[in-house]
N, C-alpha and C positions, 0 to 999 in steps of 0.2 A: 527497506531494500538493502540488502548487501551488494556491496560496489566494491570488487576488486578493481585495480589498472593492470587489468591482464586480459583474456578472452575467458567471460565466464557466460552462463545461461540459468534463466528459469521459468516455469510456469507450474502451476499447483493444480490440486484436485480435495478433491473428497465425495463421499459416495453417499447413497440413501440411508437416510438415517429417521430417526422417531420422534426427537425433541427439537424445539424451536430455540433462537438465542434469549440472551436476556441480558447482554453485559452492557447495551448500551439503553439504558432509560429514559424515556422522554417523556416529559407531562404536560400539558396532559394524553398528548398522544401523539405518532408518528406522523408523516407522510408517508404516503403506500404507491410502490410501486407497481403496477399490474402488466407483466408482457410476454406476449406469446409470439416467438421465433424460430427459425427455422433454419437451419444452416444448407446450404446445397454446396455439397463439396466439389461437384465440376465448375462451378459457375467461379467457388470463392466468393460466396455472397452469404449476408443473413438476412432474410424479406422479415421484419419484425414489426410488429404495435405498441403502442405502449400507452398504455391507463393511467394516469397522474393522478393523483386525489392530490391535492394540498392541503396541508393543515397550516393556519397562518399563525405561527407561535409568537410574533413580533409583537410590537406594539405600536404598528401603521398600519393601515388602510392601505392594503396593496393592487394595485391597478395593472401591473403588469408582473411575468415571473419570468427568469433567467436563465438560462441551462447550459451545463460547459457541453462541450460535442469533441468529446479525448480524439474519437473517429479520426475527424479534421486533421491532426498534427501528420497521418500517414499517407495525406494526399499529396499529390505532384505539386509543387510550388508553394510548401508550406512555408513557412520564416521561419517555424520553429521545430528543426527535424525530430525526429524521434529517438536519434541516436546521434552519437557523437563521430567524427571521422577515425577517432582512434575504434571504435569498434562496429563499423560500418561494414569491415567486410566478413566479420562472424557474425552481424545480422543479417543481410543480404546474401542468402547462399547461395542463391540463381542470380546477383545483380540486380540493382537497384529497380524496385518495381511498387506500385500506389496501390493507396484504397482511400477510405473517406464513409462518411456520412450524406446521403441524400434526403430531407425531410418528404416528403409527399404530399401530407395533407396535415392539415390540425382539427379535430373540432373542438367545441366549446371555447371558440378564439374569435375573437373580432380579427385580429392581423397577425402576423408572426414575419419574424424576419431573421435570416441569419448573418453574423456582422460581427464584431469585435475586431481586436488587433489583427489575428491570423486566422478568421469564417470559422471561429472557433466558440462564438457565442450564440446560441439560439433564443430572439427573445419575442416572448407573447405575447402579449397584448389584451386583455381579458375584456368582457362585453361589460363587469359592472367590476365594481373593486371588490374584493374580498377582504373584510374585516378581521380586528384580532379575535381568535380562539372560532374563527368560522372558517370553512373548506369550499374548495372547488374543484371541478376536476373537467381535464383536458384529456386529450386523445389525441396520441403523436403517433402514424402512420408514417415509418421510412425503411432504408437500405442502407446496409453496409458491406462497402467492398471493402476485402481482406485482404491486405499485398501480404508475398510471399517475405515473410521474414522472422525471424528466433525473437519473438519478444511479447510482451501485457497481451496486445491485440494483431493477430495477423495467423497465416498458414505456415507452421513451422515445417523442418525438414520430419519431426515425429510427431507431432502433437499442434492441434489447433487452438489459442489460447483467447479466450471471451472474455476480456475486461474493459470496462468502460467502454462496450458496444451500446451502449443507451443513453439519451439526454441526463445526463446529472445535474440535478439542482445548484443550482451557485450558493453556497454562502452569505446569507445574509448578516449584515455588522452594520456599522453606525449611518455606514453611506450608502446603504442601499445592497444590492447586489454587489458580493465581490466576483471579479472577473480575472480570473488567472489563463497565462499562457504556459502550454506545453514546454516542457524543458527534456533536452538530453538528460540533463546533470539534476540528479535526486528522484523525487517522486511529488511534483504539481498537487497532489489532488487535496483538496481542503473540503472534507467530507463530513457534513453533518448526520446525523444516524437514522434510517429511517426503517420502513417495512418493503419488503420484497414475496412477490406472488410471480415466480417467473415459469412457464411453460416452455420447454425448447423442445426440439425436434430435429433430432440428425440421420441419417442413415443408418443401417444396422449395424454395419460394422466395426462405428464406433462406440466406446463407452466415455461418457460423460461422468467428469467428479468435481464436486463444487462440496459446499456446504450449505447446510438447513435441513429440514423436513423436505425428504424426496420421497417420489414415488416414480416407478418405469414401467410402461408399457410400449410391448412389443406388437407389432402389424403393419401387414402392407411393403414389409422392408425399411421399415423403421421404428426408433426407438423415441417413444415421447416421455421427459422424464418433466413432473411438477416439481417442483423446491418451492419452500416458503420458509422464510428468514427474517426474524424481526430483531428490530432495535440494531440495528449493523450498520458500519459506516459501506458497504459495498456489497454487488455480488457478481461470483467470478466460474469462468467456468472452462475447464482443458478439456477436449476431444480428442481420443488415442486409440489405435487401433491393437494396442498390445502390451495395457499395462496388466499389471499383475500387484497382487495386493499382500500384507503381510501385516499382523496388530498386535498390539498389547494393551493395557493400561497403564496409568500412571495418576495419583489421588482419584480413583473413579472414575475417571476419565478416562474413554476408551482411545487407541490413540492408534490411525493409520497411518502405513506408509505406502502407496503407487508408485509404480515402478515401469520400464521396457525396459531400460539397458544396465543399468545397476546391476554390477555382481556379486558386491557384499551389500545387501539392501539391510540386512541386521543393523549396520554402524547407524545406519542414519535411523532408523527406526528406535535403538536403543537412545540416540542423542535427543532426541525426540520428548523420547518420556521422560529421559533425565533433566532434562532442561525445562519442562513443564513441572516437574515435580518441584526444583530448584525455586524457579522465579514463585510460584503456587507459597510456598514456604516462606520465601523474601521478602516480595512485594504485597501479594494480596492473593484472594481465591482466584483462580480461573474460571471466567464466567460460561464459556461454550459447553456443552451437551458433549464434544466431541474435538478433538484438533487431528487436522489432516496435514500431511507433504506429502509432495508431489514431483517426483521426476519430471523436466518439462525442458522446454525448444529456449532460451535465454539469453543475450547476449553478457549479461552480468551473473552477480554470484547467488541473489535469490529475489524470492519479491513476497510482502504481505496481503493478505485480504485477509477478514474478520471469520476468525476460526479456518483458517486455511494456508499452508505456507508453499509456498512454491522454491527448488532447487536446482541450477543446473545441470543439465545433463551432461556437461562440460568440464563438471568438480573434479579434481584428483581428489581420491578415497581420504588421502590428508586434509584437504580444506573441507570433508562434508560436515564434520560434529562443530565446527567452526559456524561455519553459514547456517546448517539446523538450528543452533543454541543460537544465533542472531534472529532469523525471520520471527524464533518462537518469543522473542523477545518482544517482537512487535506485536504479537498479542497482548500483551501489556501497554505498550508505546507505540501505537497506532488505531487497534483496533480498539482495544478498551478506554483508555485515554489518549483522545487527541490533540492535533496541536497544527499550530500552521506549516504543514510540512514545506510549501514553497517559500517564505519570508525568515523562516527558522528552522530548518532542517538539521540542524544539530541537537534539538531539543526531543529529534523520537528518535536520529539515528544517533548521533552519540552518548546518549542513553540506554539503548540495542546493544549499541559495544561497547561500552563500560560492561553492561548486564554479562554478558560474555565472558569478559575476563574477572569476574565474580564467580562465575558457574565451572569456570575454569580449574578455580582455585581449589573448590569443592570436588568436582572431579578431575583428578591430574592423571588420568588413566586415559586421557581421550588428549594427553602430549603437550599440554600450555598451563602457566602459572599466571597469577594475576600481575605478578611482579616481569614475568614473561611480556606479557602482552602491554605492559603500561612502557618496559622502556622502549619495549617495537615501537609505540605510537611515540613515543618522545624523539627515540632518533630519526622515525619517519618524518618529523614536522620540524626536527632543525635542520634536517638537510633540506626539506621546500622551503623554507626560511631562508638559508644561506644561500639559496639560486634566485631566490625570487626578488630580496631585499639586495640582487645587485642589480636587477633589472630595473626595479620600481625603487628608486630613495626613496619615495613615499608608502612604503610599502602598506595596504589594507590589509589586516586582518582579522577584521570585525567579521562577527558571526551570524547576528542577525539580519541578513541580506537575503534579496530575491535571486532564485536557484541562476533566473538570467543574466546574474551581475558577474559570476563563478567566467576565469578566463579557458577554463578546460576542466577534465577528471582529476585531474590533477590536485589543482589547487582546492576542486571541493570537495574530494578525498580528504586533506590533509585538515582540512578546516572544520568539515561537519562533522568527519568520525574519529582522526585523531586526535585533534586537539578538543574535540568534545569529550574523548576518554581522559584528558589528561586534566580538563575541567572539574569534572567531577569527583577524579581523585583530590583536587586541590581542596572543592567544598567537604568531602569527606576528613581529610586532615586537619581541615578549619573548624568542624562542626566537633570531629569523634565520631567512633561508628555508629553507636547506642543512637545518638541524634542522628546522625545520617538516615540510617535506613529505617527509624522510624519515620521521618519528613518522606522517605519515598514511598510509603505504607501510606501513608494522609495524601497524600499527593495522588497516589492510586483509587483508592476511597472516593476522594472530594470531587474528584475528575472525571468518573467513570463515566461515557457515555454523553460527554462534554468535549468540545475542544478548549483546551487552558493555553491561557496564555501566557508570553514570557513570563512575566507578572504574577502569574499566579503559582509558577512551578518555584520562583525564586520566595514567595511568601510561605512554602511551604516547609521552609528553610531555616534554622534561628538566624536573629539580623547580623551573624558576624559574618554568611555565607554572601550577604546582600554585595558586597563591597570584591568578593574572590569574581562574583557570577558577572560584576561588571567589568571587571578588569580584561578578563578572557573576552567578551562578547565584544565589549567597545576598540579589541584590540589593543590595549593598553599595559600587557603583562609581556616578559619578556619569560621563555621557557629554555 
């Protein structure tokens, strides 16, 4: 996600398309998602089901499965708001208002119960255990009410945005289910990759843009569109009743942009290609059939899902090829390789922006240099330095922290994306370029369709980067 500290917005799209993904591989096979919903625009409701198959890739005998419920965070008396009070009143256009998740029913469940820190966990309870490399499958029957608000999930003032309306699987690691809370600050979601079969249904008047294999039919006064999406860490979807569309390519890849209120929608559609072509060339092949953006309802400056970028509608013209060449970054550093974006969020966002001021450098016709944007983030982060280490003698500036530890936007602006750019520059100057961006080329490769961890992004490195990557991370460098 792109995260100005200013009033920014986003939410994405993409349209029916012919090919299926493939950037995220699992072996021997996914879990598959199955769900057919329905949006009712009066009500501000989705009446939806949802099909689970589980595939048990671990290596336990699992008796019960985990599911985060994003929903949750935009209920009335959440702990863990959805937005932060600095930008609470460019999400809240009508004032502060709810939604949530209601389960219904379950079947093929002995019990089910919703619980964690903030009624943000949904957990199962299966009739027999399911072994490794065997499946089960569940049937989640619920509702989601959609408060009116500019952001992933809710009824925008343009656009309706469907992310994380569905139980997500939790992450499984050494201890079982991981179990993360909703945060203002960054993007929580630790997404392992799966298959998607999703059926929606809106009124006519809307057009639906997501990405996968779609197909639309019209009847009745409404529009029911199928998507099927494999190997993905997500699937996301805007409702607009007046976008407009405009394409190109870029390496084969056919490359859209969605629109309402954009008047030079060129910039961003060119930034688009150019920056897919760029990182395509840098990093590694881009895996999707297709990359979409998407004008959308936001209170920040943009947001990723796997083969889909979302932008605000909010952007001055000047910060669009900025924000574009970021989210498409995250097709690299989120969607293709993942990573614990809540306990390490500098490792796919300051990565994203480094990527940037790389892309920059290559095109200086879209107004920024790398050498531009590396001392923006250097004097961005001695001035939160010099206000912060008067407040805190003790001052933390360790990186690898949960999004909840972050005292504001502020300080995790300064830590995940600036000084993540300034990180990277150091292991670059440590390494040489020739080794740099081939360790990012392995790193893309070895990862793909994986979440990597610190550990494994720093091993991809020769060992003199080992010693730059701790000193930034554990707080121990001085800039």
């Amino acid at each position: 996600m792109k995260r100005k500290i200013i009033g920014l917005g986003i939410c994405a799209v993409l349209i029916v398309g012919a090919v299926g993904f493939s950037a995220c591989k699992a072996e021997p096979e996914n879990s598959l998602y199955r769900i057919e919903a329905e949006y009712l625009a009066e009500e501000r409701t989705l009446s939806a089901e949802m099909t689970f198959d589980y595939y048990n890739d671990t290596e336990n005998a699992l008796g019960e499965l985990k599911f985060e419920l994003w929903a949750n965070a935009f209920r009335e008396g959440a702990k863990y708001a959805p937005v932060s009070q600095l930008y609470e009143s460019s999400a809240y256009y009508k004032g502060k208002n709810y939604g949530g998740m209601e389960i219904l029913s379950i079947e093929g469940a002995e019990s089910y119960a919703v619980g964690g820190e903030d009624e943000n966990i949904l957990t199962v309870t299966l009739p027999s255990k399911v072994y490794p490399n065997e499946s089960v499958q569940i049937k989640i029957v619920y509702r989601v009410v959609l408060a009116q608000i500019n952001h992933r999930l809710g009824v925008g003032e343009n656009t309706v945005s469907l992310s994380g309306f569905y139980p997500v699987l939790c992450k499984y690691g050494k201890n079982g289910f991981e179990e993360y809370v909703y945060s203002c600050y960054g993007d929580p979601f630790v997404n392992e990759c799966a298959d998607f079969d999703v059926t929606l249904t809106v009124p006519e008047e809307y057009t639906a843009v997501y990405a996968g294999i779609g197909q639309e039919v019209a009847e009745n006064g409404k529009k029911t569109y199928h998507v099927v999406t494999e190997n993905v860490r997500d699937t996301a979807f805007v409702l607009g009743k007046s976008f407009e569309c405009i394409k190109t390519t870029a390496c084969g890849i056919d490359v859209e942009y969605y629109y309402y209120g954009d008047l030079a929608p060129e910039l961003a559609l060119k930034a688009a290609a150019d920056s897919l072509t760029y990182y395509s060339k840098t990093f590694g092949r881009y895996e999707y059939p297709r990359y979409v953006v998407a004008e959308a309802d936001f209170p920040y400056g943009g947001m990723e899902y796997s083969g889909l970028s979302l932008i605000s509608s909010s952007l001055r013209s000047s910060e669009i090829p900025v924000v574009v060449a970021h989210e498409t970054a995250h097709q690299w550093w989120y969607a293709m390789v993942g990573s614990n974006q809540f306990e390490s969020a500098w490792q796919d966002e300051g990565l994203a922006e480094f990527s940037v001021a790389l892309f920059l450098d290559e095109y200086p016709a879209y107004g920024g240099s790398y050498q531009q944007m590396l001392k923006s983030c250097v004097s961005a982060y001695r001035a939160y330095y010099a206000i912060y280490s008067q407040t805190e003698p003790k001052a933390d500036t360790s990186m690898n922290r949960a999004l909840t530890s972050y005292s504001g936007d502020y300080e995790y602006r300064n830590l995940a994306y600036d000084k993540g750019v300034v990180l990277f520059d150091s292991v670059k100057n440590a390494v040489g370029d020739k080794k740099f961006f081939s360790a990012l080329s392995r790193y893309c490769e070895e990862y793909k369709g994986k979440l990597a961890r610190y550990e494994d992004l720093v091993a991809c490195f020769p060992p003199q980067a080992e010693g730059v990557f701790e000193s930034f991370t554990k707080g121990l460098c001085v800039i």
